[in-house]
Z-matrix of the N, CA and C atoms (Angstrom, degrees):
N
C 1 1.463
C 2 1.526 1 108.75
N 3 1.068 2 121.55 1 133.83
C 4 2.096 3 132.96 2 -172.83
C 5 1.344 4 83.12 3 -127.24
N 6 1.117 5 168.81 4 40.34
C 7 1.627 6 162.19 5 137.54
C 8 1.608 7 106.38 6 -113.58
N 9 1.237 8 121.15 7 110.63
C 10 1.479 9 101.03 8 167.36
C 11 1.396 10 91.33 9 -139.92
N 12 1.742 11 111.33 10 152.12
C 13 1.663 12 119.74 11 -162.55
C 14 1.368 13 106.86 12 -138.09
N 15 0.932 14 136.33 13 122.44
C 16 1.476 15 134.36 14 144.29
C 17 1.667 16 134.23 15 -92.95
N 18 1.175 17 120.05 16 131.68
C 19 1.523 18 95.35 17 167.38
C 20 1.664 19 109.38 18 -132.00
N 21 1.013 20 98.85 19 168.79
C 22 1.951 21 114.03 20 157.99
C 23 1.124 22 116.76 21 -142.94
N 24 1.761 23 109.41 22 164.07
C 25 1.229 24 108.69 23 -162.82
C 26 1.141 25 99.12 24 -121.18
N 27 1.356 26 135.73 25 142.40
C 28 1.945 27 126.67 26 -162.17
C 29 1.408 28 91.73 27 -138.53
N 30 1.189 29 108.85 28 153.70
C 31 1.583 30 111.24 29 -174.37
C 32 1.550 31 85.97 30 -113.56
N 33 1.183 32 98.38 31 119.30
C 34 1.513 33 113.89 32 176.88
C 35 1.935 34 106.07 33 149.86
N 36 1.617 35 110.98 34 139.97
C 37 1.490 36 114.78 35 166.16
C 38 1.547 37 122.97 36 -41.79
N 39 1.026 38 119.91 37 160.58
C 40 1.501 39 122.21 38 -161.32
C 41 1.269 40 96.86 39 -84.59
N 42 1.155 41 98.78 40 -45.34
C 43 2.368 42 92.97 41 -176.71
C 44 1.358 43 110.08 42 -45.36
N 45 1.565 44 112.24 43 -31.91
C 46 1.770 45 121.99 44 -160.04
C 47 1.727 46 96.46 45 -82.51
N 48 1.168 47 105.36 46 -30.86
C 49 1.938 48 115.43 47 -164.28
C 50 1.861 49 98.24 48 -80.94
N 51 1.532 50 98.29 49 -39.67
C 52 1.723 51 98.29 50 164.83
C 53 1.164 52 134.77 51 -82.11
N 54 1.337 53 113.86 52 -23.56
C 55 1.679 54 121.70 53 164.44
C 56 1.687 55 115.51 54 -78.63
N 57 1.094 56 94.75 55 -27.45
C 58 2.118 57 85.37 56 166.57
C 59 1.172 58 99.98 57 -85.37
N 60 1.271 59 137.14 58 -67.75
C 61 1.367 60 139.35 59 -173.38
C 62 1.408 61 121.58 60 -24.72
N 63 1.723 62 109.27 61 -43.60
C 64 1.662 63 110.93 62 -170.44
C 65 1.237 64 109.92 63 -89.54
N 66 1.852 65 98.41 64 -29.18
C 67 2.044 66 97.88 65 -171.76
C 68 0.783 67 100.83 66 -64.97
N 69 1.396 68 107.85 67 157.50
C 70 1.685 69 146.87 68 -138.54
C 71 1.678 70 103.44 69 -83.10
N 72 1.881 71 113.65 70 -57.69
C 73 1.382 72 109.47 71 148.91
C 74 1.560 73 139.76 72 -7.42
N 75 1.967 74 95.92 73 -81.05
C 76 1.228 75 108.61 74 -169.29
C 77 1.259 76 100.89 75 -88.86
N 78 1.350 77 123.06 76 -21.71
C 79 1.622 78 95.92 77 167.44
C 80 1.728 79 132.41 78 -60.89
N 81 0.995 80 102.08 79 -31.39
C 82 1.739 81 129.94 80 170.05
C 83 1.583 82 100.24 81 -51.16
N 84 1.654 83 104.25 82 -48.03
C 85 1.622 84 107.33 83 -172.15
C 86 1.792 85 108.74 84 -90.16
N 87 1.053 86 130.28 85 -14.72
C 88 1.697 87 125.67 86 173.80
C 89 1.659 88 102.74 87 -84.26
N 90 1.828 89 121.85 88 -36.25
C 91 1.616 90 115.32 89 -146.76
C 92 1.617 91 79.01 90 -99.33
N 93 1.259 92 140.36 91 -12.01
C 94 1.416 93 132.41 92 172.71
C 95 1.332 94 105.76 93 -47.74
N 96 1.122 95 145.25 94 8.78
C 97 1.402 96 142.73 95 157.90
C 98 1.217 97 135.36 96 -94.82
N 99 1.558 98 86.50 97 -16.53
C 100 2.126 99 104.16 98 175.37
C 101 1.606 100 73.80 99 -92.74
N 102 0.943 101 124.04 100 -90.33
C 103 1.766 102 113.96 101 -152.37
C 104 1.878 103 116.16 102 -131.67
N 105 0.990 104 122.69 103 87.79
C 106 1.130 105 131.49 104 -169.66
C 107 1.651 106 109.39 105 -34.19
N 108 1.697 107 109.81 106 115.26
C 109 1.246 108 120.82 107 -168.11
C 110 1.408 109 131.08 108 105.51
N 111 1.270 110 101.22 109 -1.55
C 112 1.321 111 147.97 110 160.11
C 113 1.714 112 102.39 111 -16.23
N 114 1.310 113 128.84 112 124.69
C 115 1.579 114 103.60 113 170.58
C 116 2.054 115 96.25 114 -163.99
N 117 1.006 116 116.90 115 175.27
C 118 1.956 117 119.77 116 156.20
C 119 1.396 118 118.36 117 -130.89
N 120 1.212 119 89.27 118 164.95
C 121 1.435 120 100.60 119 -172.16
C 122 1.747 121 89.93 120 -134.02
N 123 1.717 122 91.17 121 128.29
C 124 1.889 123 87.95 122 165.48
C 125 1.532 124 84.02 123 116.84
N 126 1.315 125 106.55 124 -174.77
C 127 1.220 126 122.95 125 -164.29
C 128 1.928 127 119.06 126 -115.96
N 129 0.951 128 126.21 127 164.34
C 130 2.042 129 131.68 128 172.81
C 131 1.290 130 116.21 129 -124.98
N 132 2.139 131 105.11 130 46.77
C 133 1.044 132 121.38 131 -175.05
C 134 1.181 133 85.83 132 -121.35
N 135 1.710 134 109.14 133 152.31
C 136 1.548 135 120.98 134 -179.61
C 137 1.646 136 121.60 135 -66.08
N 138 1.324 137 105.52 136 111.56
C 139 1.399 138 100.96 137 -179.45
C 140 1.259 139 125.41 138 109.54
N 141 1.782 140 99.19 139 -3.04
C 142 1.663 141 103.67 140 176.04
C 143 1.425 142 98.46 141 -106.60
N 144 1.298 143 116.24 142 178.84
C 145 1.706 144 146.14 143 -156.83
C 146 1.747 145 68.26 144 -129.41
N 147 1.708 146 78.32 145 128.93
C 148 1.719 147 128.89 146 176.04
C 149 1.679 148 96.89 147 -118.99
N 150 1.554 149 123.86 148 144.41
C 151 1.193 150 123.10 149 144.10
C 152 1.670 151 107.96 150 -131.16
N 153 1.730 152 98.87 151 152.31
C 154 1.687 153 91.43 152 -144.87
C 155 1.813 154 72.40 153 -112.71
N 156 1.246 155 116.37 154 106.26
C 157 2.054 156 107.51 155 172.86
C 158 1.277 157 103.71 156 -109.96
N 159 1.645 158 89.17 157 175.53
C 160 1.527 159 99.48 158 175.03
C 161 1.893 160 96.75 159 -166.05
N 162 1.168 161 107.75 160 170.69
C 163 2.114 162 91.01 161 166.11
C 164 1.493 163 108.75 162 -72.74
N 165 1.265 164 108.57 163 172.22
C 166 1.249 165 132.51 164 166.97
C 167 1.743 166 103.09 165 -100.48
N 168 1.573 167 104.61 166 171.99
C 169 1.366 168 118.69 167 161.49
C 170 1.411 169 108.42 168 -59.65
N 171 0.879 170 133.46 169 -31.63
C 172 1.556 171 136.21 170 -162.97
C 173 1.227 172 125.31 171 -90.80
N 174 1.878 173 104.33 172 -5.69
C 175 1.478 174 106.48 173 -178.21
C 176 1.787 175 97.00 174 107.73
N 177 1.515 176 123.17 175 -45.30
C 178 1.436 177 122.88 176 -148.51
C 179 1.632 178 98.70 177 -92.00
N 180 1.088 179 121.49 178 -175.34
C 181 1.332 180 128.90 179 -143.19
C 182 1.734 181 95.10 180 -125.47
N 183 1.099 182 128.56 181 110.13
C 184 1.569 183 122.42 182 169.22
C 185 1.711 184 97.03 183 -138.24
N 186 1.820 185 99.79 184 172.45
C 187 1.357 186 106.25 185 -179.12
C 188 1.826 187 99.35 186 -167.94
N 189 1.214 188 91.48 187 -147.66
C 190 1.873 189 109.95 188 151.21
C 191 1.280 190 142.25 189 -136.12
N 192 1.090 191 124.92 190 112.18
C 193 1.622 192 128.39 191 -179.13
C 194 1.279 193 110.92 192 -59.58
N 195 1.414 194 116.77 193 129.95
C 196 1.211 195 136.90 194 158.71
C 197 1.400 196 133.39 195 -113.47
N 198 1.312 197 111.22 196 163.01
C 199 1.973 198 105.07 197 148.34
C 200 1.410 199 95.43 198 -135.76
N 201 1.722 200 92.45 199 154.94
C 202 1.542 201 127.46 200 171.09
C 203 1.503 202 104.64 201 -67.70
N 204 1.551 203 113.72 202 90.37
C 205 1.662 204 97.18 203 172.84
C 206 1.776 205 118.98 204 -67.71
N 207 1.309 206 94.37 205 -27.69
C 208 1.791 207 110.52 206 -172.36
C 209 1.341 208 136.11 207 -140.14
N 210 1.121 209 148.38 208 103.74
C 211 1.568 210 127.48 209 -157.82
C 212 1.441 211 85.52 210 -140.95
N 213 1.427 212 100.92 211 143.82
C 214 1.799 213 121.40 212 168.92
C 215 1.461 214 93.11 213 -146.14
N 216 1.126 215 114.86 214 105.82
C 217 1.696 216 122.42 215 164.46
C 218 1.197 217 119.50 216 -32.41
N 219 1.010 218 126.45 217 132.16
C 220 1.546 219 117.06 218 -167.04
C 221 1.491 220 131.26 219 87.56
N 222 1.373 221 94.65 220 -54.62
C 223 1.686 222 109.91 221 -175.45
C 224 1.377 223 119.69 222 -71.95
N 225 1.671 224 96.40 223 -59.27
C 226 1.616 225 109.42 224 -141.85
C 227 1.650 226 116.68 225 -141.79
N 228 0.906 227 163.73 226 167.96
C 229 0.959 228 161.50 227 52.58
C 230 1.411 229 137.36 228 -120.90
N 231 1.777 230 112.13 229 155.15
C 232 1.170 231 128.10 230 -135.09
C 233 1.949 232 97.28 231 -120.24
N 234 1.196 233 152.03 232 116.79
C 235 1.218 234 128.73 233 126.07
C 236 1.179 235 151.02 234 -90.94
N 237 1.142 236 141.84 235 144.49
C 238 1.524 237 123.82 236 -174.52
C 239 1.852 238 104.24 237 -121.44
N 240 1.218 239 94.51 238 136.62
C 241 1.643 240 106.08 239 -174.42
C 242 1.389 241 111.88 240 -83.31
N 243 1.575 242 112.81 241 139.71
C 244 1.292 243 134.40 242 -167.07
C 245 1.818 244 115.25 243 -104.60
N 246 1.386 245 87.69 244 -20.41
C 247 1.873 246 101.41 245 -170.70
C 248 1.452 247 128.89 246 177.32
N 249 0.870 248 145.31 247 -88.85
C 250 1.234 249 149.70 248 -112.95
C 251 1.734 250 133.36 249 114.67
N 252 1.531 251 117.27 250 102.99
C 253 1.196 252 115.15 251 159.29
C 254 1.338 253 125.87 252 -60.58
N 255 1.291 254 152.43 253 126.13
C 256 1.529 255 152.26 254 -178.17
C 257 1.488 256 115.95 255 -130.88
N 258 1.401 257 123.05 256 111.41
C 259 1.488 258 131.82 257 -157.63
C 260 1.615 259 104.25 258 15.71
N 261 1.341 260 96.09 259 84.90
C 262 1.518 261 113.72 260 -172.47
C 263 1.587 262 134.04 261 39.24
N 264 0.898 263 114.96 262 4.24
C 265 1.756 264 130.82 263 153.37
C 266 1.314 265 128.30 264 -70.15
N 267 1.404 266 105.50 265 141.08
C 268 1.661 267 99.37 266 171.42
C 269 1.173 268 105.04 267 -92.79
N 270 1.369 269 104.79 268 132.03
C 271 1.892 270 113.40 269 163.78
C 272 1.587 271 101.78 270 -114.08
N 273 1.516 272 94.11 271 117.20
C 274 1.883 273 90.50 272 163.74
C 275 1.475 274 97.52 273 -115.47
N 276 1.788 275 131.57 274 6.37
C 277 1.216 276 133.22 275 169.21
C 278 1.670 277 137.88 276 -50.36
N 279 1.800 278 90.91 277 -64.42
C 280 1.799 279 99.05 278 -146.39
C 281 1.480 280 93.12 279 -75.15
N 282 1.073 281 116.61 280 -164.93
C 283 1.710 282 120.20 281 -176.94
C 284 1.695 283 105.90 282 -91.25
N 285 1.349 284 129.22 283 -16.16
C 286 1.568 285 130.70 284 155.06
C 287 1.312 286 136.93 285 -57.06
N 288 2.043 287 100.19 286 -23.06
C 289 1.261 288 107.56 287 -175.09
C 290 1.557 289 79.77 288 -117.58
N 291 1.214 290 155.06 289 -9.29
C 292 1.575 291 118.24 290 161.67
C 293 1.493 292 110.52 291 -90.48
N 294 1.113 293 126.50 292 9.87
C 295 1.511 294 130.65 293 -158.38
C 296 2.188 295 71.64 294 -92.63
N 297 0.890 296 141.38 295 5.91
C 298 1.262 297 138.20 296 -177.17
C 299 1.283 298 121.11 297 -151.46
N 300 0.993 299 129.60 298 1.24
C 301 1.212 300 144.82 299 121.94
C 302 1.247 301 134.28 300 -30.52
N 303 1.669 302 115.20 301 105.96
C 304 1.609 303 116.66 302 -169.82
C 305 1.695 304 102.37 303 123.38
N 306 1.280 305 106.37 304 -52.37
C 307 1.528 306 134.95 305 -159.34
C 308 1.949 307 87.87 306 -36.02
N 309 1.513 308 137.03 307 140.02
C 310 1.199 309 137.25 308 157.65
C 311 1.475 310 116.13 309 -109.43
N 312 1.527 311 113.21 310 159.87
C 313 1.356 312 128.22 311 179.54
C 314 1.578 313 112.55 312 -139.75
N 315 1.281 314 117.31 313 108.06
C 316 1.364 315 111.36 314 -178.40
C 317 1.857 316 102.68 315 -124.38
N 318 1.241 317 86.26 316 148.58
C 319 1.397 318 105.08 317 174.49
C 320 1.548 319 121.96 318 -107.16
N 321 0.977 320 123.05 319 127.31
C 322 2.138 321 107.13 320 175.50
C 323 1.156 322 104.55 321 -157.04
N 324 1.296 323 121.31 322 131.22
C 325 1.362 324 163.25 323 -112.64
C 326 1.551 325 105.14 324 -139.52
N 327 1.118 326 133.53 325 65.22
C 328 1.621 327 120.79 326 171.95
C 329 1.701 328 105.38 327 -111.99
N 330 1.466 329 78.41 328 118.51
C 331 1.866 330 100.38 329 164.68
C 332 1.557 331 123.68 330 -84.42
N 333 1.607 332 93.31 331 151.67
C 334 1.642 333 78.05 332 176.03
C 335 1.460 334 92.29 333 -167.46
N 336 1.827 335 118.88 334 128.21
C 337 1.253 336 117.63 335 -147.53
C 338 1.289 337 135.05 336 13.11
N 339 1.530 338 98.63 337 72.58
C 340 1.513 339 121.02 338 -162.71
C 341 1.122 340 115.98 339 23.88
N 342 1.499 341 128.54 340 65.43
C 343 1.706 342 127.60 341 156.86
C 344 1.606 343 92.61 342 -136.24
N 345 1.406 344 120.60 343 136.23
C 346 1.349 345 114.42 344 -155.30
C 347 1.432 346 78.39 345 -138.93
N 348 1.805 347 103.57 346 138.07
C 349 1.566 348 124.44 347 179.40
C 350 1.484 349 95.26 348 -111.03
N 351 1.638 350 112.58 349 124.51
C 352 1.240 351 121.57 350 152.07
C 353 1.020 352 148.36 351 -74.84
N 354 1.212 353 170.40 352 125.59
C 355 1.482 354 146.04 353 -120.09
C 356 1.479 355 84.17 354 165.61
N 357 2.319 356 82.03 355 104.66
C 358 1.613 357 95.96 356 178.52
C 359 1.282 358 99.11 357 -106.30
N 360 1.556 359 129.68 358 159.11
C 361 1.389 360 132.40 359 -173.84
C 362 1.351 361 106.21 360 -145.63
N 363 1.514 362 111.61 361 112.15
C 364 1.613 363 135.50 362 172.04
C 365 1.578 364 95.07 363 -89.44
N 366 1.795 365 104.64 364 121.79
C 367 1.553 366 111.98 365 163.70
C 368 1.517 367 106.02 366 -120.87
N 369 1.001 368 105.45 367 125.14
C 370 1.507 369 97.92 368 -176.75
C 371 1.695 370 101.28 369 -121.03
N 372 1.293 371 117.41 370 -5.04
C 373 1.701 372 117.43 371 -172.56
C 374 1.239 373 106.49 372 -57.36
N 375 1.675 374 144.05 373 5.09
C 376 1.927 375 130.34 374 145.95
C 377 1.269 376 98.77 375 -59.99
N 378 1.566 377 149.07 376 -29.62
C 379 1.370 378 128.24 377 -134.56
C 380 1.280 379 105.04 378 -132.67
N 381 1.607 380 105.89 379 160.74
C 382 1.509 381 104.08 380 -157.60
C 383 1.242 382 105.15 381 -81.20
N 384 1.410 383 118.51 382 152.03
C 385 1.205 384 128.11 383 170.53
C 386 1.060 385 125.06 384 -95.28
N 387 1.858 386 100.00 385 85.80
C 388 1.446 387 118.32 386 178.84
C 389 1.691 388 111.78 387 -98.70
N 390 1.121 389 106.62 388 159.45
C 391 1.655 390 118.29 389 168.72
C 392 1.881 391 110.80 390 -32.56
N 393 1.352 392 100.76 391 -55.02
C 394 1.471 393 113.06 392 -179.78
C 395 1.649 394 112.02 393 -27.27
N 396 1.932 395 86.24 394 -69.83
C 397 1.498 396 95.02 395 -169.72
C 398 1.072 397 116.92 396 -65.15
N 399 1.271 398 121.33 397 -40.27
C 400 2.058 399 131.69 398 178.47
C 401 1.840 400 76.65 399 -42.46
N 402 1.321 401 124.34 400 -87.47
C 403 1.409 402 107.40 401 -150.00
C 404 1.380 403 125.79 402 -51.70
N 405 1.529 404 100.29 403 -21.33
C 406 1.956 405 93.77 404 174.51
C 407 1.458 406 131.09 405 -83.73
N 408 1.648 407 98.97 406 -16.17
C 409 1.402 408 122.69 407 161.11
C 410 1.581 409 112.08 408 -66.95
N 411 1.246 410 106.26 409 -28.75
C 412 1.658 411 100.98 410 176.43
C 413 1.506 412 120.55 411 -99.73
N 414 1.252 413 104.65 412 18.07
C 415 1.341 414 125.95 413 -171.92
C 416 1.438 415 95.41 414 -118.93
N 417 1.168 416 131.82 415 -61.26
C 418 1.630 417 121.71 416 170.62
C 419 1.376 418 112.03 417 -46.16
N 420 1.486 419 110.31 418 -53.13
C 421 2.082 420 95.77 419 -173.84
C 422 1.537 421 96.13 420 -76.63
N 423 1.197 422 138.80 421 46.73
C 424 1.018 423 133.20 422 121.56
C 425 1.480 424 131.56 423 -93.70
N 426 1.573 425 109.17 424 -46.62
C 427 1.507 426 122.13 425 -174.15
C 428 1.560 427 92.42 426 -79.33
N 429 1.514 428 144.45 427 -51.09
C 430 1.242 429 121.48 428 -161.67
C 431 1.497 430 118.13 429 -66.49
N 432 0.542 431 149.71 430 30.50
C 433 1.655 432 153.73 431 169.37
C 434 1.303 433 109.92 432 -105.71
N 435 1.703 434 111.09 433 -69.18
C 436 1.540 435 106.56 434 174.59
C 437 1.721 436 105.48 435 -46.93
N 438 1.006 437 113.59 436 -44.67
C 439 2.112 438 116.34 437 -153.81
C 440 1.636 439 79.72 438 -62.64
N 441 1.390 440 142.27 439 -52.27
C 442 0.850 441 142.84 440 -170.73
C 443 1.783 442 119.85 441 -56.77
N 444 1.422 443 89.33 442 -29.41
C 445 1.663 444 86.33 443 -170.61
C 446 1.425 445 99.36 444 -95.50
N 447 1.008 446 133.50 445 -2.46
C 448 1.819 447 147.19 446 163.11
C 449 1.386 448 92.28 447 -75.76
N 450 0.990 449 127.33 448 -52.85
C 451 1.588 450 125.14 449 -146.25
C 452 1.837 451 90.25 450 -80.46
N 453 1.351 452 115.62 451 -42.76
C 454 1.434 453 116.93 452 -172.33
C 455 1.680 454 109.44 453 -65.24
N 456 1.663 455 100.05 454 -26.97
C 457 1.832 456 97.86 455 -170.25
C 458 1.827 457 109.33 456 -104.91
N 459 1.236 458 111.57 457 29.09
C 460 1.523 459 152.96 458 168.88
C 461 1.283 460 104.18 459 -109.20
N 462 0.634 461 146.00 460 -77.25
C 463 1.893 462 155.60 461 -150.40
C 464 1.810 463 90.68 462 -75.50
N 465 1.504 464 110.74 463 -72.86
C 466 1.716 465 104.91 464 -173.66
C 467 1.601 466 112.83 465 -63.13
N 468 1.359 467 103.86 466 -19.50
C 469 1.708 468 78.92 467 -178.33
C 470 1.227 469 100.80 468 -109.21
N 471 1.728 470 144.07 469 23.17
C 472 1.389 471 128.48 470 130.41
C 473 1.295 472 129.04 471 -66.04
N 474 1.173 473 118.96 472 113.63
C 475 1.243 474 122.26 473 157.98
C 476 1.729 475 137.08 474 -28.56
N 477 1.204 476 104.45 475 125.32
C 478 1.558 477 117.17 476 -161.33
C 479 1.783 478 89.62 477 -48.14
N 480 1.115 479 106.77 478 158.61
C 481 2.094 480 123.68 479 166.33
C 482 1.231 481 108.54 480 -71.53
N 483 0.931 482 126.10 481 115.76
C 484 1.844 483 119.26 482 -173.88
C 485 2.014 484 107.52 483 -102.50
């Protein structure tokens, strides 16, 4: 399978479900479930380079490089990965960091009497289908649900923007 999806449904407007979601805070506090310490650097504006870190076992700092192909506040956005962070470097070189390379992540946001369903989408069908990825793919449909159900009890218990 190269499609994998999650969603939740948050009772709250989509601007509110994307403004907790991206800040820097609560993002730190929903992705603490992929890897505790979890954080980005860069921007979820179209066309900029995202790096997605967290620690390593080793003390050193790795993640994944991206760019923002698309962002509509509220709506949409899309990244597609370029490489690999490696004790804080970008590698879009060795064959570890293109073996992930291509890989997309989109997010989309449809509200509807302000309760807004998220619907995240892992594409991984550029990349080879090695053992590696089967296990990290089976490692996300584990962690995305919980990150999701953090991310949902974040979003309702912030208070609307007045």
């Amino acid at each position: 399978m190269t499609m994998h999806t999650f969603t939740a449904t948050i009772n709250a407007p989509a601007t509110r479900v994307w403004d907790v979601m991206l800040a820097d805070a609560s993002y730190r506090e929903w992705t603490a479930a992929f890897n505790p310490g979890s954080y980005y650097t860069g921007s979820w504006n179209g066309g900029d380079t995202i790096r997605f870190l967290g620690p390593n076992d080793d003390g050193t700092v790795g993640g994944l490089l991206g760019l923002v192909t698309e962002s509509r506040r509220g709506e949409y956005v899309s990244v597609r990965y370029l490489g690999l962070v490696e004790r804080s470097e970008d590698d879009t070189t060795s064959e570890h960091a293109q073996a992930w390379a291509g890989a997309t992540e989109t997010y989309r946001f449809a509200e509807r009497d302000g309760v807004t369903t998220l619907t995240v989408e892992l594409n991984t069908e550029t990349l080879p289908q090695t053992p590696e990825l089967t296990h990290v793919m089976a490692m996300m449909a584990d962690v995305w649900p919980p990150a999701l159900a953090t991310l949902t009890a974040l979003v309702e218990a912030t208070p609307p923007a007045s």
